[in-house]
N, C-alpha and C positions, 0 to 999 in steps of 0.2 A: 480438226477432228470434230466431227457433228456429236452434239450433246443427246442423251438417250432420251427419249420422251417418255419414258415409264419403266420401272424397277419394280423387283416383288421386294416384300418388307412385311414380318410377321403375317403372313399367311395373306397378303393382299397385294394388288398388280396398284402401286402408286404413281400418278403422273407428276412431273417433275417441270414447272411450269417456269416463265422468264420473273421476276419481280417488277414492281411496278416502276414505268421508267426503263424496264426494258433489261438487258441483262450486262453488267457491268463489271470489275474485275476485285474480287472480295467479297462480292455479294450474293448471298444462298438464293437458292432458287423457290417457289410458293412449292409447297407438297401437298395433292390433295388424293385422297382413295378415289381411286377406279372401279373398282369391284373383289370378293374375292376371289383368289386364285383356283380353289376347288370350282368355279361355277364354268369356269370354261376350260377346264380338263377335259371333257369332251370333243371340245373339237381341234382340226388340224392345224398345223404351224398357221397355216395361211390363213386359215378364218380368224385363228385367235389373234393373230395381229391385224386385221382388216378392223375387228370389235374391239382392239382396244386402240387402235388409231382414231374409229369414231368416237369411242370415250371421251379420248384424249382434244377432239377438240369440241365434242360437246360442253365437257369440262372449262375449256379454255375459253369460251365464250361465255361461259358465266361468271368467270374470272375479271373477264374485260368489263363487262356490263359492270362490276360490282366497284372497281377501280373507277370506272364512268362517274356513277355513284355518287362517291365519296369523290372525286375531283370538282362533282358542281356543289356535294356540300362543301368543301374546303371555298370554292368562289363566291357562294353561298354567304359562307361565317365572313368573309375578308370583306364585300360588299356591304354586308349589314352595319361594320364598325364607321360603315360612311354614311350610315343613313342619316334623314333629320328627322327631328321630332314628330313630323307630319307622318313619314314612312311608319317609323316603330307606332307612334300612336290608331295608327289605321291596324297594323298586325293586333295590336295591345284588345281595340275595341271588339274584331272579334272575336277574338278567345273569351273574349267578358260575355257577348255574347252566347257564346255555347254553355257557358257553364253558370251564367246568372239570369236575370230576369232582363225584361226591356228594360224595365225602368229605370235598373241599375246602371245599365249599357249607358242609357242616354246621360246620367249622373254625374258617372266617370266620363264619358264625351266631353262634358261642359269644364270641368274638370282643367282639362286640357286644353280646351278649347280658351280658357283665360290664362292656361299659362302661356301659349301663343301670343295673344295678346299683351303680355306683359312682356314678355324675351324673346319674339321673333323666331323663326321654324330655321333655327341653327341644327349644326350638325350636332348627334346626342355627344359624342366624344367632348363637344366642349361645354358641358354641360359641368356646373361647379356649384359650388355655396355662393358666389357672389349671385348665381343667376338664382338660387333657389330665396334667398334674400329680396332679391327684385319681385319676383315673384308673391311673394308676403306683401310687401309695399304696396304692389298693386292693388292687393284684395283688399288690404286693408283703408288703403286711400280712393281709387281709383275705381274699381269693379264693383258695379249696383245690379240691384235686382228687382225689377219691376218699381222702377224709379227711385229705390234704396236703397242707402249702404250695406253690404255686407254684415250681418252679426258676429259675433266671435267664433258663432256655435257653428256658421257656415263657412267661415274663414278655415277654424280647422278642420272642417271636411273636405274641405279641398286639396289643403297641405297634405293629410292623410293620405287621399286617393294620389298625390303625386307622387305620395313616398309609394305607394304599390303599383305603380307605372315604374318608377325606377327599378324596382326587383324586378319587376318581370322582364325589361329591357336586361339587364345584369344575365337573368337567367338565362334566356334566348340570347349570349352572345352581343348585346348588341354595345351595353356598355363595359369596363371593369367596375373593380370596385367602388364604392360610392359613400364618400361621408356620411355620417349618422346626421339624420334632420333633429334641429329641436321645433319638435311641434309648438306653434305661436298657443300662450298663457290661454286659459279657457277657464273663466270663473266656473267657480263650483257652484252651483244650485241646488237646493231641495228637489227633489222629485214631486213633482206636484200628479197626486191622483186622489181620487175621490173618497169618500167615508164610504161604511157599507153602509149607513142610513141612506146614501145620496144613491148607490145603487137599488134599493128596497125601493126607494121612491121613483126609480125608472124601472124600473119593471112592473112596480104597482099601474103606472103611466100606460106603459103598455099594453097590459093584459087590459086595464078598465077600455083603451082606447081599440080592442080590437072587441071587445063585447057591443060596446056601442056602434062602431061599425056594422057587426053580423043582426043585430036586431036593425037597423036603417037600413038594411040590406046596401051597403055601400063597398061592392064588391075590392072595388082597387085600394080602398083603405083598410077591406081587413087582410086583402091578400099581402099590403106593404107591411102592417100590423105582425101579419103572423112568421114571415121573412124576419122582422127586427126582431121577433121574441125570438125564433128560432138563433139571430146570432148571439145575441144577450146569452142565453144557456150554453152556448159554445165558448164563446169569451170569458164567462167566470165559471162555469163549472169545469171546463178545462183547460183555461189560461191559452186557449188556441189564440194565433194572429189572424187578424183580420181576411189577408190571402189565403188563407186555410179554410177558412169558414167560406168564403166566397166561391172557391172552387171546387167542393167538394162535392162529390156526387153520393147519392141515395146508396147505389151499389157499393161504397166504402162503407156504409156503418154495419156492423154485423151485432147486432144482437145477442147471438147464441154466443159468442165468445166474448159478449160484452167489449170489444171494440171498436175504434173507428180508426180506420187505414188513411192516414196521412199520405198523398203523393200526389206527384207533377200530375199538372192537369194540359196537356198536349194542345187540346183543342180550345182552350181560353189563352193557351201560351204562358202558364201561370209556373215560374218551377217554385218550390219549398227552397229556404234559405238552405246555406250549405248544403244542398240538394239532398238533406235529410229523406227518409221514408220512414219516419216512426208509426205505431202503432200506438195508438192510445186509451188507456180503460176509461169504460165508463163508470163512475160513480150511481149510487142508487137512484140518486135525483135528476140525474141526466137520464137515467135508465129509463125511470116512468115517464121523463118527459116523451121521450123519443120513442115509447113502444107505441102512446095515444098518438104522437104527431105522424108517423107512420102508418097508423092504421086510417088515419085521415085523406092519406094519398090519392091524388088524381093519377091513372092508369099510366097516361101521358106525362110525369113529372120526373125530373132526371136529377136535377138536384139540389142540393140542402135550402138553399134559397132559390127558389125556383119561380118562376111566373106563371106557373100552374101548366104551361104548354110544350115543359124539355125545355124551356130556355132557360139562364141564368136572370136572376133578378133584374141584374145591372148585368150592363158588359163591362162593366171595370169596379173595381173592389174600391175607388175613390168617390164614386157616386154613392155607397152605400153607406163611406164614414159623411160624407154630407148629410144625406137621410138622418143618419143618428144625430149630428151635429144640429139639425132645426131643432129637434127633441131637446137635447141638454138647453138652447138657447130658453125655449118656450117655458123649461123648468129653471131654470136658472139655477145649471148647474155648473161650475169652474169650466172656463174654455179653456178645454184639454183637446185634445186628440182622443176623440170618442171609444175605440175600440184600444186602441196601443196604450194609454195612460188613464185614459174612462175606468175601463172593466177588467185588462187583462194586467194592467202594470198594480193597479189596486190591488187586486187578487194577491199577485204576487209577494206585493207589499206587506198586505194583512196574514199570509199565509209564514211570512218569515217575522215577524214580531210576534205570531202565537208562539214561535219556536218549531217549525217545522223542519225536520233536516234539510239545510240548502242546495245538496247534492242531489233528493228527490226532485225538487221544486226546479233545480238547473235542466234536469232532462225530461220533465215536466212540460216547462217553456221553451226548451229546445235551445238551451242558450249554448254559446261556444265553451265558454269557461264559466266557471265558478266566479269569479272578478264580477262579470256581466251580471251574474244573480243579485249579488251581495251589492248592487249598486242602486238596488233596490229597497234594500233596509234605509230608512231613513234615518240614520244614526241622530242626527239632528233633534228630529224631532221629540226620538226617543225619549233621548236626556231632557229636552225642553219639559217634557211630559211627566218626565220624573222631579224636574225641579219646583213645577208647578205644583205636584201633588206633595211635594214635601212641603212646600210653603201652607199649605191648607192642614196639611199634619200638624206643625209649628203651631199654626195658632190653632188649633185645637190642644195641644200641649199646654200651652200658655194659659190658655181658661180653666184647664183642670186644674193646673198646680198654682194658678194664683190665688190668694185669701182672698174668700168671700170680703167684701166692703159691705160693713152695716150701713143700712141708711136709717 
């Protein structure tokens, strides 16, 4: 007895299709709508089953296709639990690329690229703590970088990015579940960033060095001059990163709404961390900087650091913390990280020791968490600061209330 290829069912002509695999004895058939029944009341016996025969495998071919599908994802998911390291790492790298920077991409690259070298391009399934142990040994004995050991601080950046290679493997199927890492010991350090005398005194540096520039008429130093003052104002009056300031274009800062539009700059290839687009106020003193520095505009100028011709100052945001880096050395200011612990981690710093709410300051600086912000209070120093000023209380105590000694 031949099976019906369509039935009506609450006011609808439904086709009644084989399941996948084909049709077997116990096993229901796929149901899917055809159309409804009112719409070909119309016509006669014979066209209406001509029209819904074509439904019926118009239907049924999308059926198959979809079953197609899902059989190459199933060979798909089964294939991948056999991949190696090299396979899932090539998938891993670009998804980092689409949704991070180069530079990151290349980071996490290396990343890998030394776990390889420590444990061989095994399949990920045999992937375990003895090998993630080997691994550590490596970086910590074995893996140099520009003819040196490894630091701790770059040991566990690597550990890290592995432990985020394995979720994403895990996620994508590729491994199961996967012991918890203990990230290798990472001394604690002060946060080392600068006084605001130390930034008073690079900006004074600046501004004198862009005057004397414009009176010697020495064009290429006031234009480097006036690029550095402009990131300086970005960096502390609004705790921006370095990549923000470098790739920001003129047409982001608006004025009349007092902000400046944070976002991916396509044509430097520049994206914003967690692919943020905030929006940022401008404070009064940013405000008048940037109404004079804008009214200064060459016609031809596109952005915030600009070379006066629509270029960008630098093509890369690493030549510019160099730039500032001769600056600190010539002042002999703490070799920091000019723009990330110079001006903006300072900021920070001094902004949460007045007692500013940290939760403003966290989306401020664009941080992930509150943790991030607060790692910036230099608790340390705090206390140091408090105990030294109580020792100077002390002995002023001491002198009041000790008896005058006649001589």
């Amino acid at each position: 007895m031949s099976r019906k290829l369509y039935e009506k069912d609450r006011g609808n002509y439904v086709g009644v299709f084989p399941p996948e695999g084909g049709w077997q004895a116990g096993r229901k058939g796929l149901r899917r709508k055809l159309c409804p029944i009112d719409e070909l009341e119309h016509l006669s016996e014979l066209d209406r089953t001509m029209r819904l025969t074509e439904m019926y495998s118009r239907k049924a071919r999308e059926i198959s296709d979809e079953q197609y599908q899902k059989q190459q994802e199933r060979k798909k998911k089964a294939q991948r639990k056999l991949w190696t390291v090299k396979q899932a790492k090539e998938l891993w790298i670009t998804a980092v690329k689409v949704n991070r920077s180069p530079k990151t991409a290349k980071m996490y690259n290396r990343s890998l690229e030394l776990y390889l070298s420590a444990c061989g391009n095994h399949e990920m399934r045999e992937y375990d703590n003895d090998k993630y142990l080997l691994f550590l040994k490596y970086l910590k004995n074995e893996a140099t970088y520009r003819g040196r050991k490894l630091s701790d601080t770059t040991v566990h950046t690597h550990a890290r990015q592995l432990k985020n290679f394995l979720l994403f493997c895990k996620d994508q199927k590729i491994i199961g579940e996967i012991q918890r890492l203990k990230m290798p010991h990472l001394p604690k350090q002060d946060m080392r960033t600068l006084t605001l005398n130390d930034l008073d005194k690079l900006e004074r540096h600046i501004v004198t060095s862009l005057k004397m520039a414009e009176m010697e008429s020495d064009s290429k130093t006031a234009r480097d001059m006036k690029n550095m003052r402009r990131a300086f104002m970005l960096a502390t009056q609004l705790i921006a990163r370095l990549g923000a300031i470098w790739s920001l274009k003129l047409d982001k800062i608006d004025l009349n709404s007092q902000l400046i539009y944070i976002r991916d700059n396509k044509e430097l290839k520049w994206v914003n961390k967690w692919h943020k687009s905030p929006d940022k106020p401008i404070n009064e003193d940013l405000y008048d900087f940037l109404k004079k520095d804008l009214a200064g505009r060459g016609k031809h100028e596109k952005y915030f650091l600009d070379k006066g011709n629509g270029e960008p100052w630098y093509l890369n945001q690493t030549a510019v913390s160099r730039f500032a880096t001769k600056i600190f050395k010539e002042l002999n200011l703490p070799a920091v990280k000019p723009f990330h612990w110079g001006m903006r981690a300072t900021m920070i710093t001094e902004l949460l020791l007045q007692g500013t709410d940290p939760y403003a300051i966290k989306e401020l600086a664009d941080h992930d968490s509150i943790e991030t912000t607060m790692l910036y209070l230099n608790k340390r120093k705090v206390k140091q600061k408090n105990a030294v000023d109580g020792i100077s209380q002390l002995m002023k105590n001491r002198l009041t209330e000790s008896p005058k000694v006649s001589l």
